[in-house]
C-alpha positions as YAML, in Angstrom:
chain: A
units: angstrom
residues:
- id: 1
  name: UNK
  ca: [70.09, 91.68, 94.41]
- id: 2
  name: UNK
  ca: [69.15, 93.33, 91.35]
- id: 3
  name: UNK
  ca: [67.62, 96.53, 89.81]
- id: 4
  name: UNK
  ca: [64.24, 95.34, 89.43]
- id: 5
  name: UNK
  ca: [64.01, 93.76, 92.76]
- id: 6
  name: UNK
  ca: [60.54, 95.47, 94.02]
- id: 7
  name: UNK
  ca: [59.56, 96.37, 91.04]
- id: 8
  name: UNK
  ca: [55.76, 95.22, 91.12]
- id: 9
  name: UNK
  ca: [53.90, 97.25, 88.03]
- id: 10
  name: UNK
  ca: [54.56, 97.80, 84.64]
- id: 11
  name: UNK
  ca: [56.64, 101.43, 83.67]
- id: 12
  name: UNK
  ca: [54.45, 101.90, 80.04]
- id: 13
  name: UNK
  ca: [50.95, 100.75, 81.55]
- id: 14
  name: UNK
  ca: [51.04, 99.95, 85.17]
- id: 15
  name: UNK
  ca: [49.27, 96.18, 84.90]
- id: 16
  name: UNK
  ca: [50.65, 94.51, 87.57]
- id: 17
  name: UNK
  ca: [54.26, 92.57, 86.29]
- id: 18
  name: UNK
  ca: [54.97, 89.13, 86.63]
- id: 19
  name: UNK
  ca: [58.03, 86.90, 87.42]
- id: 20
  name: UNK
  ca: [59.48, 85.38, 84.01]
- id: 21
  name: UNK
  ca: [62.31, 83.69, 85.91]
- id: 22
  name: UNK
  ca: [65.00, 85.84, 84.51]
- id: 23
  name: UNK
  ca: [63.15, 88.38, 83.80]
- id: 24
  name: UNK
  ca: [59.43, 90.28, 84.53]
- id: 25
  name: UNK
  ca: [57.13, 90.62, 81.71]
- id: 26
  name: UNK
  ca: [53.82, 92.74, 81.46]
- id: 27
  name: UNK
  ca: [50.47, 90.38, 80.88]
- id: 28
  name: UNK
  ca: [49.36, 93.88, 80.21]
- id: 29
  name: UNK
  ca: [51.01, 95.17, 77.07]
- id: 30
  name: UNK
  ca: [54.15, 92.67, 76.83]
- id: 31
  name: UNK
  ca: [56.70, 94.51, 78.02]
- id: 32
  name: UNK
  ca: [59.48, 92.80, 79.32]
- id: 33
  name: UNK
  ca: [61.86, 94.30, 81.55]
- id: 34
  name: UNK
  ca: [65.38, 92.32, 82.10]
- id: 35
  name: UNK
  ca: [68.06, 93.23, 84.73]
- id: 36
  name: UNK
  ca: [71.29, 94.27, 82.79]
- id: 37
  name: UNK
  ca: [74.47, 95.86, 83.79]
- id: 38
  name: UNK
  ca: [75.07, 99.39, 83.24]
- id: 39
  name: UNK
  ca: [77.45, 100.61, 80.85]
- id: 40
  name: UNK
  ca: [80.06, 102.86, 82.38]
- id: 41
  name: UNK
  ca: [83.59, 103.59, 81.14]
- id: 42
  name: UNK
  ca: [86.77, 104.81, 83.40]
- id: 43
  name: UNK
  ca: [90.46, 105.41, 82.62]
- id: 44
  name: UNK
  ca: [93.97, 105.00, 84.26]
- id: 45
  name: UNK
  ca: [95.29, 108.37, 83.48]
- id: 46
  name: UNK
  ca: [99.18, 107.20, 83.40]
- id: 47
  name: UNK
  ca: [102.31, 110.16, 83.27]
- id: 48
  name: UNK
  ca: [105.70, 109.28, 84.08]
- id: 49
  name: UNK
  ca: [105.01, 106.19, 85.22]
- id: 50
  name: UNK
  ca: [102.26, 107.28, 87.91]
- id: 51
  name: UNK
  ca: [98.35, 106.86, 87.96]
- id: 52
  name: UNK
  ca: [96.07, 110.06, 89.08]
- id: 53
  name: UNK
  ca: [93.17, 109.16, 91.35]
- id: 54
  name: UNK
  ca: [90.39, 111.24, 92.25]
- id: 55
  name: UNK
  ca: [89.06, 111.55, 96.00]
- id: 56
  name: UNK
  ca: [85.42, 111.48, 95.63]
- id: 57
  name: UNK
  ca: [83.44, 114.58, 96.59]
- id: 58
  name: UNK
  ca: [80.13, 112.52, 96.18]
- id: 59
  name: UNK
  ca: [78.00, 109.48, 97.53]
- id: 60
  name: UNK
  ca: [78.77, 106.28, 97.02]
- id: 61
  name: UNK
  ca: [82.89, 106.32, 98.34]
- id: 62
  name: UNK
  ca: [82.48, 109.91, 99.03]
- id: 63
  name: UNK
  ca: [86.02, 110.61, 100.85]
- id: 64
  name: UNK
  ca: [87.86, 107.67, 98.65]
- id: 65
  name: UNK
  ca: [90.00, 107.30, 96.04]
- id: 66
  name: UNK
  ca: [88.23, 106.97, 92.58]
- id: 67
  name: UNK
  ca: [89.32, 106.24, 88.87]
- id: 68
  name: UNK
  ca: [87.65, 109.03, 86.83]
- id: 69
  name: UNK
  ca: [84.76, 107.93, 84.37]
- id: 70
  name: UNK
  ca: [80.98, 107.99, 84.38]
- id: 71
  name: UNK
  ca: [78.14, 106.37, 82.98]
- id: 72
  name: UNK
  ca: [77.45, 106.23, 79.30]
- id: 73
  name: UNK
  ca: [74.76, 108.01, 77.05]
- id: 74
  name: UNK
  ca: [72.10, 105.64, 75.30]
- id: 75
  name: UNK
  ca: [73.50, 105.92, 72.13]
- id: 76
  name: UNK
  ca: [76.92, 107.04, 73.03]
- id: 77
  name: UNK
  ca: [80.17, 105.30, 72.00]
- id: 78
  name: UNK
  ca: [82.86, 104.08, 75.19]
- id: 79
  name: UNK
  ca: [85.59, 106.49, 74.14]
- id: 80
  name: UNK
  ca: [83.40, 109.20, 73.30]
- id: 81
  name: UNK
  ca: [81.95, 108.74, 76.49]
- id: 82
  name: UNK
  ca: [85.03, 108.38, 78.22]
- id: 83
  name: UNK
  ca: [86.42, 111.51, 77.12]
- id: 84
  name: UNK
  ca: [83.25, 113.46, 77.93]
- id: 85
  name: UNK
  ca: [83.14, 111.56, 81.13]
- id: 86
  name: UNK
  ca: [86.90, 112.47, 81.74]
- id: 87
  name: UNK
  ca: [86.66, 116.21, 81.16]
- id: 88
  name: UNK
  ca: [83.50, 116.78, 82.99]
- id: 89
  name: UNK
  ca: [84.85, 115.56, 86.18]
- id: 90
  name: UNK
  ca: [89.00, 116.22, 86.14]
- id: 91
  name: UNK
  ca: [89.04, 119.40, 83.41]
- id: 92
  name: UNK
  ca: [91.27, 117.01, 81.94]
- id: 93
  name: UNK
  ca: [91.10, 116.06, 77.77]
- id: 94
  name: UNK
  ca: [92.56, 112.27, 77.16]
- id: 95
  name: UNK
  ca: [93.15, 110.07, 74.43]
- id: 96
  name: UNK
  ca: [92.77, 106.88, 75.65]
- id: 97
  name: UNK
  ca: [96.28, 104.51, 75.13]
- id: 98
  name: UNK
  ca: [94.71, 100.95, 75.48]
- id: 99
  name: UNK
  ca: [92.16, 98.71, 76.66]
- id: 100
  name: UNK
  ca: [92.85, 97.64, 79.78]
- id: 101
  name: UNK
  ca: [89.98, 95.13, 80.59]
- id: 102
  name: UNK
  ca: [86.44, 95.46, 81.84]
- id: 103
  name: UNK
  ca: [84.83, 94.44, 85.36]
- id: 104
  name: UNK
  ca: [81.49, 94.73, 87.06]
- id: 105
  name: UNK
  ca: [81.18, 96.65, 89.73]
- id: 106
  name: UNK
  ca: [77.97, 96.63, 92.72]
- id: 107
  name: UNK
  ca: [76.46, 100.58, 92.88]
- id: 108
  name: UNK
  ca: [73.82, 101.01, 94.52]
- id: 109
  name: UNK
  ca: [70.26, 99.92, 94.35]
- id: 110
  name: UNK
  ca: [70.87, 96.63, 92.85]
- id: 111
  name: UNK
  ca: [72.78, 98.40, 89.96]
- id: 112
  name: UNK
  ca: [75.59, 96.60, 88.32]
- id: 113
  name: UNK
  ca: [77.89, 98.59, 86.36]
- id: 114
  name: UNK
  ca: [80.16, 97.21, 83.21]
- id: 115
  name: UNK
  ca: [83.09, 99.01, 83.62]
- id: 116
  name: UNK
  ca: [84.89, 99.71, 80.64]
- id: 117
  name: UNK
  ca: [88.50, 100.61, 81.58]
- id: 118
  name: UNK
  ca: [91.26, 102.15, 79.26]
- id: 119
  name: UNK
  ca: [94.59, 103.49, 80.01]
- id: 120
  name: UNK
  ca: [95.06, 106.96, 78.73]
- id: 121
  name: UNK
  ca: [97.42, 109.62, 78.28]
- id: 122
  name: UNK
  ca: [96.46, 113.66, 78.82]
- id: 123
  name: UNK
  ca: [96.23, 115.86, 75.30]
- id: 124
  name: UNK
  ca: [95.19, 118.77, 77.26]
- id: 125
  name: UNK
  ca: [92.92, 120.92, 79.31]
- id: 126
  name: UNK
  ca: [93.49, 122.41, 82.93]
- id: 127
  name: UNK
  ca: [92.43, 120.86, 86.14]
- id: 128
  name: UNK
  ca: [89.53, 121.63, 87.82]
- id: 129
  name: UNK
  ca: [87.17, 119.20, 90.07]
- id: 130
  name: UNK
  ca: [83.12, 118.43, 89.42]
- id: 131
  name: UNK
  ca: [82.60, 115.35, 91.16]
- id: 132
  name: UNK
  ca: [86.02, 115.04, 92.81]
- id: 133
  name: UNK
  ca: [87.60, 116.94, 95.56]
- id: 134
  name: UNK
  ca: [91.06, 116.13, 95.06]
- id: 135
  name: UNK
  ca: [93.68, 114.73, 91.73]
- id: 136
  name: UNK
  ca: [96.83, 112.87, 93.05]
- id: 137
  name: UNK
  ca: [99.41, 111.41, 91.06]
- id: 138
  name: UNK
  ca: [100.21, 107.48, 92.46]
- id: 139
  name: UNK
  ca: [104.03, 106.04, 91.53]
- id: 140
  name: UNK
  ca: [102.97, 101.65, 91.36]
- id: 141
  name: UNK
  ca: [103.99, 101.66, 94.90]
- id: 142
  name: UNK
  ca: [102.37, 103.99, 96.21]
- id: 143
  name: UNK
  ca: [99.07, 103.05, 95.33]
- id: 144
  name: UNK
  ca: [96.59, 103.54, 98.54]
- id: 145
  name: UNK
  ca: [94.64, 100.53, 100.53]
- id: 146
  name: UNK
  ca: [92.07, 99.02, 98.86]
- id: 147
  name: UNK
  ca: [89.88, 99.94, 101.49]
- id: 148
  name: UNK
  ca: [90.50, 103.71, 100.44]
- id: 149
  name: UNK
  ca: [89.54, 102.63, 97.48]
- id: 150
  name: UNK
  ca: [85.64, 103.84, 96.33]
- id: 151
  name: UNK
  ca: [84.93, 100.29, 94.66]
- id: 152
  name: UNK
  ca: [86.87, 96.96, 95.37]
- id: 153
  name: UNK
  ca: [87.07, 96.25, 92.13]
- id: 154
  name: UNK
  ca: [89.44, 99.33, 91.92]
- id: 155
  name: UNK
  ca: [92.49, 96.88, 93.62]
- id: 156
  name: UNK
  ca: [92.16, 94.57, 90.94]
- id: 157
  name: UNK
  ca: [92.19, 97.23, 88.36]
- id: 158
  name: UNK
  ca: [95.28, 98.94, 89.72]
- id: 159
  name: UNK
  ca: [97.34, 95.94, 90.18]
- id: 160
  name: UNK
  ca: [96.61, 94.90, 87.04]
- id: 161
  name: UNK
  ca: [98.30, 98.49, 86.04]
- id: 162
  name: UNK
  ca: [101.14, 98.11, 88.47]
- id: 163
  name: UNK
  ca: [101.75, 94.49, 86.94]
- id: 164
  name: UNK
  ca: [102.06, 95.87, 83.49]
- id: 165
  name: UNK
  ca: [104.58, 98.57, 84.57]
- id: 166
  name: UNK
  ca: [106.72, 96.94, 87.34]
...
């Protein structure tokens, strides 16, 4: 599946678009549109050796366990992006510690995100929930199911994190 499955007409000047194979161009005015990942960025927010989820307030996972982030502006940098993303939805002001990897992750619609992950530590700010309903602090063993989980790719991510600190 992707994100410009059904697309059939051109977003700039509606001529009908064709299939380029990977991609669909416009016979109309040339515009090609390609299916890309989305950039997104997320962080492991790590104190005294425990991770703090979110439980998500909002569709898609809404009732899960989610690693705070968001999608990123045009022109906006990861870690600026991340930190905005960060504080809008925990209240919570990072700096972020170290790159922890990056995975793609299914949304919805076709979408595939690029998820930019960091571990971080908190600088400040006071909780308070946007997109989340709940902040719990998770020791490595502790960690939920990965079917509580609001992503799968969320397992891989956290034992990746419990690996590092075992």
């Amino acid at each position: 599946m992707s994100i410009l499955d059904g697309w059939r007409f051109c977003p700039r000047c509606a001529a009908e678009l064709a299939d380029a194979g990977d991609h669909l161009h416009c016979p109309g005015c040339g515009y090609d549109a390609w299916p890309g990942a989305v950039p997104g960025t997320q962080a492991l927010l790590v104190q005294d050796g425990r991770v703090m989820l979110g439980r998500r307030a909002i569709e898609p996972g809404r009732g899960k366990w989610d690693i705070p982030g968001g999608f990123l502006g045009e022109d906006e940098h990861p870690l600026d992006g991340l930190k905005r993303e960060f504080l809008e939805e925990t209240g919570l002001e990072i700096e972020p510690t170290a790159f922890l990897g990056f995975w793609i992750e299914d949304y919805l619609d076709g979408r595939k995100i690029l998820c930019l992950t960091w571990l971080a530590r908190r600088v400040g700010g006071e909780e308070r929930l946007d997109e989340l309903d709940e902040l719990r602090w998770f020791a490595p063993g502790e960690l939920p199911a990965p079917e509580e989980y609001a992503f799968p790719t969320f397992a891989e991510i956290l034992s990746v994190w419990r690996e590092q600190h075992a």
